[in-house]
N, C-alpha and C positions, 0 to 999 in steps of 0.2 A: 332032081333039084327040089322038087317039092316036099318030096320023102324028107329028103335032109334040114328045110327049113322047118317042118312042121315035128322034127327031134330036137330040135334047137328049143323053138319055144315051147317043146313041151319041160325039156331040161330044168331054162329058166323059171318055168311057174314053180317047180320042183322044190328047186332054192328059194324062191321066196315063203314058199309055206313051211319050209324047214327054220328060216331065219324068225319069219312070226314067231310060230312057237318055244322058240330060246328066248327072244326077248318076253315074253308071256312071267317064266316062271322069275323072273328078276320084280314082277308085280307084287305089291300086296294080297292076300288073300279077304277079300271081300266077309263080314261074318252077315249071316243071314240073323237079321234084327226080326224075332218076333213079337209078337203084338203083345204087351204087357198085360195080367188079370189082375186087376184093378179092384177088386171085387165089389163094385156096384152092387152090389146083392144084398151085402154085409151090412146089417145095422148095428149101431154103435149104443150104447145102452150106458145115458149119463146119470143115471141115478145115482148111483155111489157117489160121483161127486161133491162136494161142498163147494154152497153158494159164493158167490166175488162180492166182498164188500168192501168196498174202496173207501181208502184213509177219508177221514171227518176231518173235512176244513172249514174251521169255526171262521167264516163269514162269508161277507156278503157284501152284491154289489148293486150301484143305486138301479143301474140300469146296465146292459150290452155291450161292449166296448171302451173304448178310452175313458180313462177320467182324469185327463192331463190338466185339468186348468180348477182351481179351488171357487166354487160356490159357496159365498156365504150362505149361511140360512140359521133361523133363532132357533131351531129346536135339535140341532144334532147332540147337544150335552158334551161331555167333556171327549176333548179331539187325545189323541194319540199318536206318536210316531214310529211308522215300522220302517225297518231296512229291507231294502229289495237292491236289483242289481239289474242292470241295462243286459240283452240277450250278446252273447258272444264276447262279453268282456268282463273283468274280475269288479269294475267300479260300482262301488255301494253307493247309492242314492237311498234318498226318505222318501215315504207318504204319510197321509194321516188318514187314521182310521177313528168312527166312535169307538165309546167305550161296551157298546154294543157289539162292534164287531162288523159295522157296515164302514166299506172304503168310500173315504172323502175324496183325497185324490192317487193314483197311481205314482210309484215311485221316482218324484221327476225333482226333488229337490238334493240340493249338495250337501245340506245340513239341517238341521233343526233344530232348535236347543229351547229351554225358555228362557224366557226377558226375567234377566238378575241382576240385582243390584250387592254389587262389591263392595261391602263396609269395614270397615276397619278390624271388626272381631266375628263376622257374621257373613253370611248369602241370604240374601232374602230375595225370595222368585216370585215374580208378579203373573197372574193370569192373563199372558199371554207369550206366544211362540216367536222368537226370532228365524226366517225363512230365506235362504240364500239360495241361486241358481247361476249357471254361467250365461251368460246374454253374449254373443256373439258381436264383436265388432268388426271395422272396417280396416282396423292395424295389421296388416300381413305378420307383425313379429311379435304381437298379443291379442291373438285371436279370439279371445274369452274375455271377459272380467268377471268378476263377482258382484249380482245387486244383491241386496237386499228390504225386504219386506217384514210385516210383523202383524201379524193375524190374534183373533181374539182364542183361548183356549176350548171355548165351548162353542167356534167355528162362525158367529154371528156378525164378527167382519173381518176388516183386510186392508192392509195400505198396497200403495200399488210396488211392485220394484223397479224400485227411481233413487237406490241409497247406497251408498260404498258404506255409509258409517251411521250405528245404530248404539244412541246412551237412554239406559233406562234410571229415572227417578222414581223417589216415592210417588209423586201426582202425577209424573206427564212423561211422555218419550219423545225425544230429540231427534228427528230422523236427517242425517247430515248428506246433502246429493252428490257432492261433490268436494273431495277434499281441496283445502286451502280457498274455501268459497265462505261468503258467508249465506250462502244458499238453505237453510233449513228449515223443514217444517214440525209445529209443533202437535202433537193427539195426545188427549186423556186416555184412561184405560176403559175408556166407553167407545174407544173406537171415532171421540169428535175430531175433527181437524178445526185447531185451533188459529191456526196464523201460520205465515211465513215470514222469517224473521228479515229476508231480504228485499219482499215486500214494505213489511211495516216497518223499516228499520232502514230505509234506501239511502239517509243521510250518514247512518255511520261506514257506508261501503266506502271501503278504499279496494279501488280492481287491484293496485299491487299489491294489497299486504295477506298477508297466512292470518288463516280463520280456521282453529279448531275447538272442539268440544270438551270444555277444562273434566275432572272429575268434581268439581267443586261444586255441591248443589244446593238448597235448603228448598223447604216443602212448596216455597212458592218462585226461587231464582233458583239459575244454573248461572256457571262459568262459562265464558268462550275466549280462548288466547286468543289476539293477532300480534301482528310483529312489535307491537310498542306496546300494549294494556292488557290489561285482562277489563274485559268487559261481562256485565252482569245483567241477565237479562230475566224480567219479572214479568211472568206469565197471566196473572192473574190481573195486571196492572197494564201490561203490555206496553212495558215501558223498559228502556235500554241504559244503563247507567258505566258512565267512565269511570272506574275507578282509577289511580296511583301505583295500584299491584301490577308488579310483575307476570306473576304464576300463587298460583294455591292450592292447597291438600286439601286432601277430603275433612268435612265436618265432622266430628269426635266430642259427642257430649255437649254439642251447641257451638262448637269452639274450633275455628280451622286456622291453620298456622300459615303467614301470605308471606311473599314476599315483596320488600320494597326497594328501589332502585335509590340508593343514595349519592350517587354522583355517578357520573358516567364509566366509573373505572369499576363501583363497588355497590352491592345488594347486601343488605340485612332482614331477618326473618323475624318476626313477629306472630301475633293475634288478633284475630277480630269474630266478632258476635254472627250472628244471623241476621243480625240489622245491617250487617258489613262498617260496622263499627272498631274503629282499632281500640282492643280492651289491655295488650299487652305490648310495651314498644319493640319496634325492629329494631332492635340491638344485637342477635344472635348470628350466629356464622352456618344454625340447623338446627331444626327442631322436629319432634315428635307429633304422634297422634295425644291426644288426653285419653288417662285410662282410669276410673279411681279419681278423678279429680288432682291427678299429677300426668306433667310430662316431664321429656329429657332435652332437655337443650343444652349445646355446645358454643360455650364463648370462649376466643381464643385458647381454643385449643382444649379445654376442659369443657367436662360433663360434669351439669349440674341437674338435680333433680329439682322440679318447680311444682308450684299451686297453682289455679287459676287466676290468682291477684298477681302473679309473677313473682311471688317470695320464693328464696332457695332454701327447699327443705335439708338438701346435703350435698355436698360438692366431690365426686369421685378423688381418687388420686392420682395423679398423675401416671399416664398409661392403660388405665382402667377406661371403661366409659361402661353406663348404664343400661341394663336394659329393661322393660317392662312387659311383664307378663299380662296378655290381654285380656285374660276369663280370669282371673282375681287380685288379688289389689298387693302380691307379695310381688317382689323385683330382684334383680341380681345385679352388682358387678360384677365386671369380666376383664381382665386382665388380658389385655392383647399383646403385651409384648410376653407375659410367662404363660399365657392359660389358662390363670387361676380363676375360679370364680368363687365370689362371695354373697351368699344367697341373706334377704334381710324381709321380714317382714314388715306386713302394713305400718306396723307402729316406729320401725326403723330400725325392733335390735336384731341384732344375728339370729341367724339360723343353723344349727350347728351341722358340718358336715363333716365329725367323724362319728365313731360309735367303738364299742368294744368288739367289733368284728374286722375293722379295719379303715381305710381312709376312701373319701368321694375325691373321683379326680371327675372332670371333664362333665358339668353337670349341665344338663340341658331340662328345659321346660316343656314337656309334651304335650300339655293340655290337659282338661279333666281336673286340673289341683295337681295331676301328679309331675314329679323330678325325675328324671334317671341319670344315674351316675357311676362311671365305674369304680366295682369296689377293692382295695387293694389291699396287701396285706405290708407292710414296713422291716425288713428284714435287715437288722444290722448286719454290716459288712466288718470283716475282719482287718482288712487290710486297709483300710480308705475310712475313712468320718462320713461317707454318703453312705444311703442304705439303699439294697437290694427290691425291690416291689414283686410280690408273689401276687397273678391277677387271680380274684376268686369270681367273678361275674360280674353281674349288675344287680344295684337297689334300686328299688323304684319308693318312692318318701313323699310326704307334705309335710305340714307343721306336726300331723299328728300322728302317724304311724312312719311307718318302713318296712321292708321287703326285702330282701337278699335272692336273688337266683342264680343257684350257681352256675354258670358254663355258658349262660346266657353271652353273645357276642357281639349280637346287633337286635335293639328293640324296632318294630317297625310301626306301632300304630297303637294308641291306645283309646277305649271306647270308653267312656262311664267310669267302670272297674274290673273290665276285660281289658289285658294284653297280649300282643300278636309279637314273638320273638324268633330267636332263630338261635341254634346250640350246632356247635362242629362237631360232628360225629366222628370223625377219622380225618389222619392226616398221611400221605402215601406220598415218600419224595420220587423224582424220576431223574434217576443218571444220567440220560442223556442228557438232558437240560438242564439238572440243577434244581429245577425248578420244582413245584410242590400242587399235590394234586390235594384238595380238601373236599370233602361233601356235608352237606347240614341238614339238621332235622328241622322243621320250622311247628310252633305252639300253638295256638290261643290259650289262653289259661286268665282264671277271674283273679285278680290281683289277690294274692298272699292264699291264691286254694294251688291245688292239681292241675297237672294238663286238661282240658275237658278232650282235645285234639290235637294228634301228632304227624304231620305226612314227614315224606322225603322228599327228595330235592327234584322228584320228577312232577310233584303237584305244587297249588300254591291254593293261600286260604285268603279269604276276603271279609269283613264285616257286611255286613246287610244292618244298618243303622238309618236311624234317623237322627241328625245331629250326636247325640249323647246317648240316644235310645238304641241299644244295639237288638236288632227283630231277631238276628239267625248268621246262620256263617255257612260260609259257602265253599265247599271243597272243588277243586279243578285241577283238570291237565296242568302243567306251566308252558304259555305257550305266549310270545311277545306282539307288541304289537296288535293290528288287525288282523293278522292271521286268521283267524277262526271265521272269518267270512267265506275264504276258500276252503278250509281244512274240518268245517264244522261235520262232515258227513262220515268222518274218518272214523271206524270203530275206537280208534285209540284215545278220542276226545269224549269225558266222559264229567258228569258233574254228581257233585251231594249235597245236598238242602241239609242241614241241619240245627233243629233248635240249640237253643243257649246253653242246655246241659250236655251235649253231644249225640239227642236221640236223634236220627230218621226220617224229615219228611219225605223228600224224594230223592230218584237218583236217575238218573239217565245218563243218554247221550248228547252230546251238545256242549256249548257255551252258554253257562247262567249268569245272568249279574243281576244286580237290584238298579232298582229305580226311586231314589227316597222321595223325587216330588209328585209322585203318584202310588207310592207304596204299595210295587209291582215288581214283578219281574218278569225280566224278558229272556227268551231263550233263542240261539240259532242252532236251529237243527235239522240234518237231512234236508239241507237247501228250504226249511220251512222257518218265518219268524214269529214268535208264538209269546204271547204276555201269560203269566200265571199268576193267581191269585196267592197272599198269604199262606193258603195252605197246599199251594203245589198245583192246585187243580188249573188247567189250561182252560181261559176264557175267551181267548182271538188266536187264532191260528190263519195264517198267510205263507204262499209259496215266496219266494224269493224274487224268481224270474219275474219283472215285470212283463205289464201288459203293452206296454209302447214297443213297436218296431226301433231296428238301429236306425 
């Protein structure tokens, strides 16, 4: 019995070591990992190398960290604004930097611009910076607003922002806190704080009534509408005056055109001095700026041209109405029910607009002294009394010369005695549509020379002027919008400085434009924003990314 028990379990061990080793080979095979030679031993011999010298970022900062918040101070010299952009998101924000190249503050503003005053034939920019930021409020469904502020340009002060609305005069700035208030304060361009008008002015407050900032100003009062007057407020005086006026235009040669309420149903428009003097009566249905010592005013229904005494030099004809050229003293009618226009000068006699090359249709005023007009050619027709029109281009004309360009299609810009055009190169229809595919060369060219510059329709060209004074021309990608904040680092984005006769200053990569009230330019490039002097050379260079956390 024991014999048989101890075959038994020897059987069974049998089977179990046979069963092990079947399941064994259904295993992975294990790989024996040896210990890697590293070779520690080995020196590495960097001499062949060339030194790491890391891009030159032309500035500097006052001190360590943040500089969220603007410190005046009298010796920074003239401020600058660069674009930077908040980390993780595409939005461009300002800072201001000297003209040296030290950061005032990091890029925490919405805008920058400078304090200009909008005149009738002109921009004139005052020495100092309009400054906007979002201020967070308590509205769940306008979670932001916009203040604004307005700092000195050579950084030596500051208003606080406490303003929805900001009008600049020759002598003073208007800072308005809150629209339909008569809440505003007034500062010279000394950075004084002058008065607050709803302070010293507590009797004329109506809480119901709309209180805003007229454009209407003279060196010593401003306009301000409410629901029923235009009130006139004199700074120098600090004294508040009612006038009778409705509303009024901007001042034009000492002379601004008001309007008066003539009975409750009807308003006529008139003249009055800088005294606020009425020198012309309200009689009119709408009047102009003075240009030349004439404007245009419409009386039932006709345009008449006028003096400052109110005499009518000439009376349009009926369907016509006038218009006035702002940089010199020549005018046109213009024919609104046909088109037509009839160009006259200063002294009133015509202007002739055909010539032995053909006929001026659709003549427009571009500035400069110069007209562009297309020019046509008159082709009797066989069959009919009306004639055919063969288009030859465009003339560009004064009183004393003319121009013809042939193919020309659309004029865009004219400087001095440079023009910026555009010529259709081809025209390709498509069957499927119908429809028509065109492409265009675009110019600059000195009026009556050569192309000096030609791209295609994948660049586009730009003046670099100061008013009349054209510095250079600037060749670029064509790309719309702000694009080029995101897209600046794209090899494909690329620019050319070029003088007046079409040499060479520079060329890169990037987005170039000019800056005519610092007669600069700026460039974005490879996420860096970078001012260049006249001649190309970079003088401030800044990375993009600001220094403030999200």
């Amino acid at each position: 019995m024991k014999k048989k028990l101890f075959v038994i379990c020897l059987f069974f061990a049998l089977c179990m070591i046979c069963s092990c080793k079947k399941e064994q080979q259904f295993l992975p095979d294990i790989p024996i990992i040896l210990e890697p030679d590293m070779y520690w031993d080995v020196k590495t011999d960097y001499s062949k190398l060339s030194e790491y010298v890391p891009k030159s970022i032309s500035h500097s900062r006052p001190a360590d960290g943040n500089t969220s918040e603007f410190t005046p101070k009298p010796d920074y010299g003239l401020l600058l604004p660069y674009a930077g952009s908040v980390h993780s998101t595409n939005i461009t924000k300002y800072g201001l930097v000297t003209i040296n190249g030290m950061i005032v503050t990091d890029p925490i503003y919405e805008n920058v611009s400078p304090g200009s005053i909008y005149e009738t034939t002109s921009v004139t920019v005052k020495p100092v910076y309009l400054l906007s930021i979002n201020q967070e409020t308590d509205n769940e469904f306008v979670p932001y607003e916009r203040r604004l502020a307005v700092c000195a340009m050579d950084g030596s002060w500051i208003t606080p922002f406490d303003f929805l609305e900001v009008r600049f005069t020759n002598e003073y700035i208007i800072l308005h806190r809150e629209y339909n208030s008569f809440d505003m304060d007034i500062y010279d361009y000394e950075g004084e704080f002058l008065f607050n008008t709803l302070a010293e002015f507590e009797e004329f407050y109506d809480v119901s009534g709309y209180y805003g900032i007229s454009y209407v100003y003279t060196d010593e009062a401003f306009g301000v509408h409410t629901a029923n007057e235009l009130l006139f407020i004199n700074v120098p005086m600090k004294e508040c005056i009612i006038t009778e006026f409705v509303t009024a235009d901007v001042f034009s040669e000492g002379i601004s055109g008001v309007c008066v309420r003539i009975n409750e149903y009807e308003s006529k428009w008139g003249y009055i001095d800088e005294d606020l003097n009425l020198i012309i009566e309200p009689i009119y249905d709408s009047v102009s700026w003075f240009h030349g010592g004439r404007a245009v005013v419409n009386l039932d229904g006709r345009f008449h041209l006028i003096d400052k005494n109110g005499n009518i030099l000439m009376t349009a004809d009926e369907g016509y109405t006038i218009q006035i050229n702002h940089d010199n003293p020549d005018f046109s009618l213009y024919g609104y029910n046909n088109g037509d226009s009839l160009l006259y000068f200063a002294d009133l006699s015509r202007i002739p607009t055909t010539s032995i090359h053909g006929q001026y249709e659709n003549i427009v005023y571009y500035g400069s002294g110069w007209y562009i007009a297309d020019l046509v050619k008159l082709i009797p027709h066989s069959a009919s009394l009306t004639n055919d029109k063969e288009y030859i281009g465009k003339v560009v004309f004064n009183p004393n010369e003319s121009h013809i360009i042939p193919g020309v299609i659309v004029v865009y810009q004219i400087v001095g005695d440079y023009i910026y055009y555009a010529r259709e190169t081809s025209v390709v229809s498509v069957p499927e549509t119908g429809g028509l595919i065109r492409d265009y060369s675009y110019s600059i060219a000195k009026i009556g020379g050569d192309d000096i510059i030609t791209v295609l329709i994948d660049e586009e060209l730009q003046f670099a002027a100061d008013g009349e004074d054209l510095k250079a021309i600037i060749v670029r990608k064509r790309i719309s919008g702000f694009d080029y904040f995101i897209h600046s680092t794209d090899a494909s984005y690329t620019y050319r400085l070029l003088n007046i006769d079409g040499s060479e200053i520079k060329s890169g990569r990037g987005y170039l434009t000019y800056n005519p009230s610092v007669e600069l330019y700026t460039l974005i490039e490879n996420d860096t924003f970078s001012y260049l002097d006249p001649e190309g050379n970079v003088i401030i260079s800044i990375p993009m990314m600001s220094y403030l956390s999200d």
